[in-house]
C-alpha positions as CSV (number, residue, x, y, z in Angstrom):
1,X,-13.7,-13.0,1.8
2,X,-16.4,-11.2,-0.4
3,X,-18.3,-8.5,0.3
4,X,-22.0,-8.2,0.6
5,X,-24.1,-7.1,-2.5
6,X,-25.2,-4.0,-0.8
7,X,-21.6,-3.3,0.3
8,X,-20.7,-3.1,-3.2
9,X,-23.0,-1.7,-4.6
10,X,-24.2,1.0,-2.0
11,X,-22.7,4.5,-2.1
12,X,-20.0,5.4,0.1
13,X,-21.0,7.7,3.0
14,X,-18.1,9.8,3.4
15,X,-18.4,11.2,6.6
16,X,-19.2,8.2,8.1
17,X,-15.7,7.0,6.5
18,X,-14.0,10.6,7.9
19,X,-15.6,9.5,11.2
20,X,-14.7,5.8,11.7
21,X,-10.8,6.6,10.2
22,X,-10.7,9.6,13.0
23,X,-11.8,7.1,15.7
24,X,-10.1,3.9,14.3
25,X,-7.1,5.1,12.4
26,X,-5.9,8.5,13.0
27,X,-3.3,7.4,15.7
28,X,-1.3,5.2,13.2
29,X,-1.7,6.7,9.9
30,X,-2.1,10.6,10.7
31,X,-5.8,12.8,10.6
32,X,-5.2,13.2,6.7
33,X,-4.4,9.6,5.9
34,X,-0.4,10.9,5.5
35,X,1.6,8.7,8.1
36,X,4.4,10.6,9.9
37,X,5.6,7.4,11.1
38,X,7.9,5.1,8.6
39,X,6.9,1.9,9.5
40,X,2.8,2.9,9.3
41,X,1.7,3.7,5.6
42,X,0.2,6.3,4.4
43,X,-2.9,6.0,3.2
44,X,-4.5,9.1,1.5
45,X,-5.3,8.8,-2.0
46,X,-5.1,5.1,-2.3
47,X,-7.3,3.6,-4.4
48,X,-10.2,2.2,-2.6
49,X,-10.8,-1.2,-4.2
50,X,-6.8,-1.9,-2.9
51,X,-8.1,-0.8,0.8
52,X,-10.9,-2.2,1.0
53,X,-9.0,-5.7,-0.1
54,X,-6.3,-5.5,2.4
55,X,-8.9,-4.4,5.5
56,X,-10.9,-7.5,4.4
57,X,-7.6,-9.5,4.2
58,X,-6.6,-8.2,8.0
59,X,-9.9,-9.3,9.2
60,X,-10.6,-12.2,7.8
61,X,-6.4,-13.4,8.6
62,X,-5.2,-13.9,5.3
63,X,-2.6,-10.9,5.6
64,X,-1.7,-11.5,9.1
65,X,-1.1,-8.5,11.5
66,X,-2.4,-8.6,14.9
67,X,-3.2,-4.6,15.4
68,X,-4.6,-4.5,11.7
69,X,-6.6,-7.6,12.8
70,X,-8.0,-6.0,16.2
71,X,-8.8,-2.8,14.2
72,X,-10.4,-4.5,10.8
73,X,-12.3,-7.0,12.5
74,X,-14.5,-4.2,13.9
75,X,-15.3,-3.1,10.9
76,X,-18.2,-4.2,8.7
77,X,-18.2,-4.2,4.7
78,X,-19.8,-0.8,4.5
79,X,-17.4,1.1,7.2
80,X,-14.5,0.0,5.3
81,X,-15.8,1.1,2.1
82,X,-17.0,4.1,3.9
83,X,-13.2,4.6,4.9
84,X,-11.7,3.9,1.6
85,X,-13.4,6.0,-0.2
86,X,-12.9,8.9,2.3
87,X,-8.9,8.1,2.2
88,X,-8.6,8.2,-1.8
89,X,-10.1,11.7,-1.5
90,X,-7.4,12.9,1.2
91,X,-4.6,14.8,-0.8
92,X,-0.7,12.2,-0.6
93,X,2.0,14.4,0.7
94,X,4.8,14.3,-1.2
95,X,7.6,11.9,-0.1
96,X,11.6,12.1,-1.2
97,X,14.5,9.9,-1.9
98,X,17.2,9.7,1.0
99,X,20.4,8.0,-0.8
100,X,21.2,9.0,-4.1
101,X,23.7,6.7,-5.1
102,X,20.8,4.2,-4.5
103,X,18.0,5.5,-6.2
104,X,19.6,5.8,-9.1
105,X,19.4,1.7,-8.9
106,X,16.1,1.9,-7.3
107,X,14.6,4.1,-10.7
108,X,16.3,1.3,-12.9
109,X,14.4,-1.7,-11.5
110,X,11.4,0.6,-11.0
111,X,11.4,1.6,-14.8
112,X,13.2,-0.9,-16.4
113,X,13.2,-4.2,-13.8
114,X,15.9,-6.6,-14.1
115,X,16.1,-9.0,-17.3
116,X,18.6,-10.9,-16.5
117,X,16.9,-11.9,-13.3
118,X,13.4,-12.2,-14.9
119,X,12.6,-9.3,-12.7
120,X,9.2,-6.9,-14.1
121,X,9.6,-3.3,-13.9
122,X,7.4,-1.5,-10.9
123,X,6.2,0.6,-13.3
124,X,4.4,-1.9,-14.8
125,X,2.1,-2.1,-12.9
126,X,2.8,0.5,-10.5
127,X,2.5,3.1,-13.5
128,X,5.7,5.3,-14.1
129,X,4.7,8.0,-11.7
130,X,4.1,5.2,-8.7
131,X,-0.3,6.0,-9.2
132,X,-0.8,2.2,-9.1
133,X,-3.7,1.2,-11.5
134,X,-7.2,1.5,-9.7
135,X,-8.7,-1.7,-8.0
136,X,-5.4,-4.0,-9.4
137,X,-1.9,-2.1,-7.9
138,X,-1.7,0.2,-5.5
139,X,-0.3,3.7,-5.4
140,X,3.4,3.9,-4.1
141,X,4.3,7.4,-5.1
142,X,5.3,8.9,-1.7
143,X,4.9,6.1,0.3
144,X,8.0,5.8,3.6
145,X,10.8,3.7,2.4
146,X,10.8,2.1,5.4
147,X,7.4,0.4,5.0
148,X,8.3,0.0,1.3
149,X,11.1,-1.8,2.1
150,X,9.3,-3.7,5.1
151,X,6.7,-5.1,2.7
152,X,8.9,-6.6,0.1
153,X,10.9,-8.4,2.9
154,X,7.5,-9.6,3.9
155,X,6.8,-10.5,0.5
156,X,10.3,-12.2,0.0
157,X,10.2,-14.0,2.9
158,X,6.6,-16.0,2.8
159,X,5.4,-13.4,6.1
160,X,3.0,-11.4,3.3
161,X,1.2,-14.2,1.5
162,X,-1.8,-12.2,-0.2
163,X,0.0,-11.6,-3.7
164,X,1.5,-14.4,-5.2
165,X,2.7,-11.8,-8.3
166,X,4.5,-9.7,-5.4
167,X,5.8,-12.5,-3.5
168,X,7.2,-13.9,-7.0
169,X,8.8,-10.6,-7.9
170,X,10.4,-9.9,-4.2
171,X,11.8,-13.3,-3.9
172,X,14.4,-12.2,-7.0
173,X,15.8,-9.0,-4.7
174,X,18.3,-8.9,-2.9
175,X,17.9,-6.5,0.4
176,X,19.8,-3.9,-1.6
177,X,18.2,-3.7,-4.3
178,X,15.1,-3.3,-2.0
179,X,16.5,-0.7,-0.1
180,X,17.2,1.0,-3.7
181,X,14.0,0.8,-5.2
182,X,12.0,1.6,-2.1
183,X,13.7,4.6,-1.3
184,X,13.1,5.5,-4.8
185,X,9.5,5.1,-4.8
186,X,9.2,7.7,-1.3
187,X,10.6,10.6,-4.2
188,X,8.2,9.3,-7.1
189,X,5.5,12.3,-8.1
């Protein structure tokens, strides 16, 4: 799905973004954009061009989630530029490791991937401090291991669809080693 020529080239209103995300999305993802619940990412400071993709993706069905569905498809082209540019100015909270024995696996593959396996580091494309590259990979820095963890499952197992580089790199982990590199990326700063 693309986006209308005015939607991409109009400026973002940002309190109509602060608006719609306090009516739409606060209850899942926190009045800041900072989840308090695992399993519901956080949002602030994402890059836009990565939130406005995956709202289109909800509504349009190609990343299938029923409540992201219900919630996207109310949303025309300018609201969710509206909200994504609001969320990227919203301050990430700061996230930490849980199991240290893992993470210490979970900052190899992050840095350094897996060779043997033909696995790319994270920090590839990720950058080395988890900041994503704007409009091509997401942030991660901070993000619940939970949901980390959830979306490479999803990835691995065919359920997320809408990144064939993702879905290739998932399918070579094992769950441990996504349990290991997700809990390392809730501690990346």
């Amino acid at each position: 799905m693309s986006f209308s020529a005015h939607a991409q080239s109009a400026k973002p209103d940002l309190a109509k973004g602060a608006a719609l995300f306090g009516q739409v999305c606060v209850a899942c993802h926190a009045a800041d954009g900072n989840s308090t619940t695992p399993v519901n990412p956080s949002l602030a400071q994402q890059h836009p061009e990565y939130l406005v993709k995956q709202l289109s993706e909800f509504k349009s069905g190609k990343r299938d989630n029923a409540i992201m569905k219900g919630f996207a498809g109310s949303l025309s082209d300018d609201d969710m530029r509206n909200i994504a540019y609001w969320l990227t100015e919203q301050k990430a909270k700061t996230g930490f490791a849980q199991d240290k024995d893992l993470v210490r696996l979970g900052e190899r593959i992050y840095r350094g991937g897996v060779a043997d396996r033909q696995i790319a580091a994270c920090a590839g494309c990720h950058s080395p401090n988890g900041a994503g590259i704007p409009s091509q990979y997401p942030r991660l820095s901070g993000q619940h291991a939970e949901y980390t963890a959830t979306q490479l499952k999803a990835f691995r197992d065919g359920t997320r669809n809408n990144n064939a580089q993702m879905t290739g790199v998932a399918a070579k982990l094992n769950d441990r080693e996504i349990q290991a590199v997700s809990d390392y990326i809730a501690g990346l700063r």
